[in-house]
N, C-alpha and C positions, 0 to 999 in steps of 0.2 A: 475395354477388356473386362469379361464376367468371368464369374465360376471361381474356385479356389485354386490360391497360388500355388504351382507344383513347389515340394522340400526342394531347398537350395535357394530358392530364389526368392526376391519382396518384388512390389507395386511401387515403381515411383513417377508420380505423374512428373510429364512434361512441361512448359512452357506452353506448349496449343493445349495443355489442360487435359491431356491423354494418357492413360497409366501406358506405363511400358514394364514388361518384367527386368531386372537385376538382379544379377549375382551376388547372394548373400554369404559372407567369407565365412562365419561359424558353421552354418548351414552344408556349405560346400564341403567342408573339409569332413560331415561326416558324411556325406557321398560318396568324397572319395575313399574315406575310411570303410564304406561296404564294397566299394568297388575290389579294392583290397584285399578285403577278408574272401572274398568269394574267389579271386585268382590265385591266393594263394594259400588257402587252406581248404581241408577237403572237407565241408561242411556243409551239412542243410539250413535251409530257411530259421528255422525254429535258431538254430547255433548261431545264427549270422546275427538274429537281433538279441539273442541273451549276452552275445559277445560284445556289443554297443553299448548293452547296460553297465556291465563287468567296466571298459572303458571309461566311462563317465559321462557318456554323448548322451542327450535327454531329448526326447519329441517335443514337436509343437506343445502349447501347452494345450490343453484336455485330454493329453495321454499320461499314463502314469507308464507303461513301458513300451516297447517296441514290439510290433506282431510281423509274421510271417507273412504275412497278405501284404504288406506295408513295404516288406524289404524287395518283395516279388514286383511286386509295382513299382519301385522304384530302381530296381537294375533293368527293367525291360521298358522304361521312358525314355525317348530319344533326345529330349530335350536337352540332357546333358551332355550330348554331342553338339550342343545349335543348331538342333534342325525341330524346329514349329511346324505342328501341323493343323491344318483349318478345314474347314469343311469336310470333316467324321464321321457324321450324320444326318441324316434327312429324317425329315418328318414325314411318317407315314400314315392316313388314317385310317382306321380299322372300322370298317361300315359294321361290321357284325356289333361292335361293343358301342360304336361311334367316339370313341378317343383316339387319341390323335397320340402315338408313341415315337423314340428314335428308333433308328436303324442307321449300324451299322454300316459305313460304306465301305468297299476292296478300298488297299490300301494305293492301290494304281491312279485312282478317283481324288486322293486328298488333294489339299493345296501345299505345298512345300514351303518353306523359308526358313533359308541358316545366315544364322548369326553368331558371327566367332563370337561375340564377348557374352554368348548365353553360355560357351563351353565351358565342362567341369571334365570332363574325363574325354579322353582319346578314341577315338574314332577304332583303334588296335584293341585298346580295352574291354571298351563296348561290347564288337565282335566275340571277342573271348568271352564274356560271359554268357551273352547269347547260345555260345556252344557248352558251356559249363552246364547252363539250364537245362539245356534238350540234353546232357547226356546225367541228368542227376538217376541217381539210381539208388535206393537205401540197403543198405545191406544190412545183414544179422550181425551186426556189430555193436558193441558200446562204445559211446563217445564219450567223454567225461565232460561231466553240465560244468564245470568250474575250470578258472586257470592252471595249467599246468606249470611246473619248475620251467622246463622249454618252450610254454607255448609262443610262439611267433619269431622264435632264437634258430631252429635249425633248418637248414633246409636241405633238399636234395641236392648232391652234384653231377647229379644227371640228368636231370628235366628241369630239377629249380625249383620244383613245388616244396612247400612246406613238408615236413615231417612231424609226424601228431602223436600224441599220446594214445595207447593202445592199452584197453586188459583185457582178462576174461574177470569172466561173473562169478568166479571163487571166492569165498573168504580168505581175505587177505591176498586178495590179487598181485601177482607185478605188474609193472607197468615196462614198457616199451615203447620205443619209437618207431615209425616206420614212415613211408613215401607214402604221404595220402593218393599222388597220383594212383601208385603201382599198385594201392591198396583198393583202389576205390574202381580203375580199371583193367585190372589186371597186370603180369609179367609182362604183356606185350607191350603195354604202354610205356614200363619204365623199367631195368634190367637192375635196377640197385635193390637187392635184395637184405642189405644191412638191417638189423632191428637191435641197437645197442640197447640195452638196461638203461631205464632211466637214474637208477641209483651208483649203476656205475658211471654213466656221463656224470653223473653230480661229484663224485667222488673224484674223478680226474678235473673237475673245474675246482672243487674244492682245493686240493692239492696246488694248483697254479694262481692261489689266492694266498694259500698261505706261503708261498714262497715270496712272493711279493713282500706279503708284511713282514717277512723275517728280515729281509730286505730295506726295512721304513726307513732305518735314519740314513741309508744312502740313497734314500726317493729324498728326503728332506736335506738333506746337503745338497745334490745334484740342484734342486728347484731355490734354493738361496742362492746358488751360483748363478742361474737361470736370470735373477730377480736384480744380482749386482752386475750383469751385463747389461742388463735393459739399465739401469738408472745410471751406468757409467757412459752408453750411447744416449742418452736422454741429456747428461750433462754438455755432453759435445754439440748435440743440437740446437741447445740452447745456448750456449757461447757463443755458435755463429748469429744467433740471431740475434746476440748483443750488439756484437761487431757490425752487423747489419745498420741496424738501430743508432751504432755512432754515426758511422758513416752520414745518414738522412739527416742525424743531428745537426752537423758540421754543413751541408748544403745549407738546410733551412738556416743556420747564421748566416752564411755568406750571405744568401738572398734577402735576406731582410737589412745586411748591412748595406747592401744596394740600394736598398727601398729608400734609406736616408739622405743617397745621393742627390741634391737637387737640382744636378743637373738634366735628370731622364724626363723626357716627354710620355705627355697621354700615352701614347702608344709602347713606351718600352714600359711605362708602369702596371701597363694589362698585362702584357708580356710576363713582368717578375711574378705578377702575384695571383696568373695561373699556375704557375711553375710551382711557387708553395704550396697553392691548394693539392694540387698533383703528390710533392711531396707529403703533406700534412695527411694525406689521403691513404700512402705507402705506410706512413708510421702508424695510422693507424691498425692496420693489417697486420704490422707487424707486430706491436703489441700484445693484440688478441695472440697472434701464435704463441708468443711466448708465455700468456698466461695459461694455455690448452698444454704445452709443453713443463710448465711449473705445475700443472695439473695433473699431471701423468706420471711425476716426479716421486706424489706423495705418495709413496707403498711404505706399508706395515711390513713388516718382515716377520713381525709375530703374528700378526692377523693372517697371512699367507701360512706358518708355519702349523698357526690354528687350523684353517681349511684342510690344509692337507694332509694332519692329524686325523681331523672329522672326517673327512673322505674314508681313507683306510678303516676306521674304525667304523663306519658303517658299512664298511664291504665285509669287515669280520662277523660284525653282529648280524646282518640280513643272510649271509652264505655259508658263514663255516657255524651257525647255530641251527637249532629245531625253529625257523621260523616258517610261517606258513607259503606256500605253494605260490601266492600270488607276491606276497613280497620277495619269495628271491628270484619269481622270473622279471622281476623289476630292476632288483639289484643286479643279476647277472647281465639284462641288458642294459644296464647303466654303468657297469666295470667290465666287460666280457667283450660284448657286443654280438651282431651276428654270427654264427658259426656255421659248414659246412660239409655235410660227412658224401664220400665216397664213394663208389663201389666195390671199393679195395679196401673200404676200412680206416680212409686216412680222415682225419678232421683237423681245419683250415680257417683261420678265419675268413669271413666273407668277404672278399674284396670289391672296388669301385670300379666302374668300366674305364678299362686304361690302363690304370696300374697292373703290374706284375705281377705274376702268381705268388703267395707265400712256400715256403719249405711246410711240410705236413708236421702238423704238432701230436700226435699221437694217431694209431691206430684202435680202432675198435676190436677186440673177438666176434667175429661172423656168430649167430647164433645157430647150434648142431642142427637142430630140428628143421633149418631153412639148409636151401641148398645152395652150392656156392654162384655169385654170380656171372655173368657174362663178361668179362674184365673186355673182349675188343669190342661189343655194342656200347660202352660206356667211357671209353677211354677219356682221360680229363686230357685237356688239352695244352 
């Protein structure tokens, strides 16, 4: 195997002394982290690798950032489906110059070969980006080069695509959110026509932040109750594994007061002192649990009461203060989580496939200058 190892993947030779490619786990996870950003945010090349940096995901080394040719290259490799291809090129030589070039073979002509354990992304995925590509289009828009309060927090509840940060080129612009889909290809594509203020979603998350803290010492009583349930079933656990532990004890006596009997032959003496080892073997087992179990035991109740002081108090300080754009769309996704706005204005948080819909936590005001939307193309379900 020549030439260089595609991103994701190392060389590790074989036993017959043959490199094979391997799935490299740091590597893969920013893969799938462009994979990612290109399905669900509505962004160019150029945004997809500023947004890796912003993240903390770093290139090979001899790069100092990530390029646009690099990100393009790397969502249109099929590798990271497992599927290899061999024979790409022929060599052709060119009588006029007399050098000898590649060319290009139809893709009909290669050699195939898939291997699940080269897979990094879904075969579903893939595809979608594929069409993401062919349908990029730039528009006379401004994206904003830096994190947003919401970036990668809201999405649509009608197609599912993220919702981006939006302004005009005024001094002192507002900002807005809106359906990258519905923005990127029109009404037709996506019927959610909501564009809440982003200082108004701030202020309604705010609000639901400080209700909480006003709330702390019944977060911090509830989570000591929490704390002397677990240590009062931890006790019980561990009782039976005392009683357990008699129990083995009082065998291995009897067995061994046998042992002393001189009346047992060879054979019942194999007999007794497989049966101890057997025993000896249970107590050990049993042991171990109960040290894992005395292990489990030992909670702080002021150290817990610390965390969940510190907790709170960095939701106050990151969200309800002037702190910048990327530390509260950190905090807000580290206390908030996903959220998802409507057609109708409602926002929900994100739910897991399976579980129940939530009840809608607030609605947005429609904004006047947009017109209202299609409520049966969009109906949530």
């Amino acid at each position: 195997m020549g030439g260089v190892v595609p991103y994701g993947y190392r060389a590790v030779k074989g036993a017959d002394g043959l490199s094979r490619f391997e799935v490299d786990p740091d590597e893969a996870e920013v893969v799938r982290a462009v994979f990612k950003l290109v399905l669900t945010e509505s962004i160019g090349l150029k945004r997809v690798a500023r947004r890796l940096g912003e993240l903390g995901y770093k290139p090979r080394m001899g790069a100092n950032s990530w390029g646009p040719t690099t990100i393009n290259r790397m969502m249109k490799s099929r590798i990271y489906t497992g599927i290899l291809s061999y024979g790409r090129h022929k060599e052709h030589l060119d009588r006029r110059t007399g050098k000898v070039r590649k060319v290009l073979l139809p893709r009909d002509q290669h050699l195939i070969h898939r291997d699940e354990k080269l897979r990094i992304v879904s075969d579903a995925d893939f595809e979608a980006v594929q069409k993401r590509l062919k349908g990029f289009n730039y528009r006379n828009y401004s994206i904003p080069g830096e994190v947003r309060i919401f970036s990668g927090i809201v999405t649509c509840g009608c197609c599912g695509y993220g919702m981006y940060s939006r302004h005009n080129n005024r001094k002192n612009a507002k900002r807005w959110l809106a359906c990258g889909l519905r923005d990127r290809l029109g009404k037709d594509a996506c019927s959610n026509a909501q564009h809440p203020k982003e200082e108004e979603l701030l202020a309604w998350v705010q609000a639901g932040i400080r209700k909480v803290i006003r709330n702390r010492d019944q977060i911090i009583r509830r989570a000591v109750e929490i704390a002397d349930k677990s240590l009062s079933s931890n006790g019980q656990r561990r009782g039976k594994l005392e009683s357990d532990l008699s129990k083995l004890d009082q065998a291995l006596a009897r067995f061994q007061k046998l042992l002393r009997d001189p009346t047992l032959d060879e054979e019942q003496m194999r007999g007794l002192l497989s049966q101890i080892g057997a025993v000896e073997s249970e107590k050990t087992q049993l042991n171990a649990r109960i040290r894992e179990v005395a292990d489990e035991a030992v909670v702080d109740q002021k150290a817990v009461l610390r965390e969940i002081k510190a907790a709170l108090n960095a939701a106050e300080e990151n969200i309800l203060t002037l702190a910048t754009p990327p530390v509260m769309n950190r905090a807000i996704q580290q206390f908030c989580g996903q959220m998802v706005i409507h057609a109708d204005g409602a926002i929900e948080p994100a739910r897991i496939d399976g579980e129940p819909r939530a009840p809608p936590l607030t609605t947005v005001t429609p904004t006047p200058a947009r017109l209202e939307p299609n409520r049966s193309a969009c109906s949530r379900p």
